[in-house]
C-alpha positions, 0 to 999 in steps of 0.5 A: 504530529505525534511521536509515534505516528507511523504506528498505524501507517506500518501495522496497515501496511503490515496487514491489509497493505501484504496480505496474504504473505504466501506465496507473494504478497497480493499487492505485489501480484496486483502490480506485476499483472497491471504493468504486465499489461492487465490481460484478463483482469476485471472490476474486482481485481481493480477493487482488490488493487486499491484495497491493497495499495491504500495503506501503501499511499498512507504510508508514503503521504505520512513519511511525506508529512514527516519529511515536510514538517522537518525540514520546513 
């Protein structure tokens, strides 16, 4: 892997991944109203979950990848 490989990942995360920032995050209001027992949420808001949350397990599978590549 490059260098410099979590650029992409954190620019993801950054905008798409927090998007919009006021009042919270939307990902993070999609995960409150998921584990809060997703009363009243349709197709669209499961759409906008996984929108939000891909470049979160980008993330998190590149720092796996990095930490793998190290310590193996």
């Amino acid at each position: 892997m490059k260098k410099n490989n979590l650029f992409y990942p954190i620019l993801a995360v950054l905008t798409l991944g927090l998007a919009p920032y006021v009042p919270e995050p939307h990902f993070f209001g999609k995960v409150k109203w998921l584990l809060g027992g997703a009363e009243g949420m349709g197709g669209m808001d499961y759409f906008d979950l996984v929108l939000h949350g891909a470049p979160w397990v980008y993330l998190i599978y590149t720092l796996i990848s990095i930490a793998v590549k190290k310590f193996k």
